[in-house]
LOKOLKE-505894 format. One record per residue: x, y, z of N, C-alpha, C in turn; residue in three letters. Coordinates in steps of 0.05 Angstrom, whole numbers, plus 5000, padded with zeros to 4 digits. Example, Ala and Ser with C-alpha at 12.3 -4.5 7.8 and 13.67 -1.06 7.14 Angstrom:
BEGIN
526448865156524649105156526449345156Ala525749555142527349795143525850015157Ser
***
This chain:
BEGIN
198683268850197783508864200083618881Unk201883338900203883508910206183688890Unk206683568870208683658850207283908849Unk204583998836203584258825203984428855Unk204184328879203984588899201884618909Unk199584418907196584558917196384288932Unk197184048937196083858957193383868936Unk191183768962188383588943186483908954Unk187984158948186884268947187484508922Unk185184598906185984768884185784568858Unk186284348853186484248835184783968837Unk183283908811180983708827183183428812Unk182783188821183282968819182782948785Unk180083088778179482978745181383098725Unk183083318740184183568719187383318714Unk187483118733190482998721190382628714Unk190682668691190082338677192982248675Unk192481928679195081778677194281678651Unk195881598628195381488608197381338603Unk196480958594198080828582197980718557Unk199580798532199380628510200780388512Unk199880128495200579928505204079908488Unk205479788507207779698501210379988518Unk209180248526209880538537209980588561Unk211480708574210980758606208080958600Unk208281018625204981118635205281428627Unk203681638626204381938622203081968635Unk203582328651201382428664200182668636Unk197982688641195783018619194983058636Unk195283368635195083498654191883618637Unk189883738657187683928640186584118661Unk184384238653184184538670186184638688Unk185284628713187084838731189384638739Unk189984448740192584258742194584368719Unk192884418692194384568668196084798673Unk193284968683193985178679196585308703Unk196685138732198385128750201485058733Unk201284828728203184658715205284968686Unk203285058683204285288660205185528671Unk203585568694205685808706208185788725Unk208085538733209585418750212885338731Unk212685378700214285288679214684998673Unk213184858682213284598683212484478660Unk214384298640213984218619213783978616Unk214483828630214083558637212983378663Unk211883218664211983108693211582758683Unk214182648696214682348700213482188715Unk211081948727210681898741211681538734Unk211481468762212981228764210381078782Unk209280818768208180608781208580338789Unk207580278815208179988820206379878839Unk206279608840203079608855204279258873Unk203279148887203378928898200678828907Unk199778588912196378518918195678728939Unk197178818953195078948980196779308973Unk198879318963199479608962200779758935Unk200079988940200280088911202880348909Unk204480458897205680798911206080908875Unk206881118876206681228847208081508851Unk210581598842212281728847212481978822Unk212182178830212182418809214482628804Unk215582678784217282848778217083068759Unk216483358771214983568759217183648747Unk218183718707220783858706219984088690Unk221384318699220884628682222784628653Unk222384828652223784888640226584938632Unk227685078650229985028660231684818658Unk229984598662230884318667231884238701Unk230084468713230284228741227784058753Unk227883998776225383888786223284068791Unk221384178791219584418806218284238831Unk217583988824215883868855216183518841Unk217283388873216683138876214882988893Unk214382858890211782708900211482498901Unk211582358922212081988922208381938945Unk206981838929204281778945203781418946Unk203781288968203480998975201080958982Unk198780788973197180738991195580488983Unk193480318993193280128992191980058965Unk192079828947191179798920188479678922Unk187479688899184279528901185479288878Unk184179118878184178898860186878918848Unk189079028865191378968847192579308830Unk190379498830190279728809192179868827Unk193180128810194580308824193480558836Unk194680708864192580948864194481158857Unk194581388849197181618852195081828863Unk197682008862196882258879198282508873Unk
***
């Protein structure tokens, strides 16, 4: 959300999925209005980075356009449940 420019507002939590195939780092899919931000914004990629420890979790994002620079970074820390990661 910070990368797209709207914070946890404008774009709902469901519109951005982390996906892992096994043996692959993680991806972000983007869908509805996280999409449709992400497309006008020229943003063709976004990198996220996870890591988790028993009590804390942080997950680091790198929005890239077109162009090939950064459009928005985003580093979100906060506490883990059972070990899982949270991003933001």
């Amino acid at each position: 959300m910070k990368a797209l420019g709207t914070g946890v507002r404008g774009v709902s939590w469901r519109d951005i999925e982390v996906q892992r195939r096994r043996g692959q780092a993680p991806e972000i899919v983007l869908h509805g209005r996280a999409k449709a931000r992400a497309e006008k914004m020229g943003i063709v990629r976004v990198a996220i980075s996870l890591s988790h420890s028993r009590d804390f979790a942080i997950a680091s994002v790198v929005a890239e356009t077109t162009s090939g620079g950064a459009a928005g970074i985003a580093k979100t820390s906060a506490p883990g449940i059972d070990g899982k990661a949270i991003t933001e």
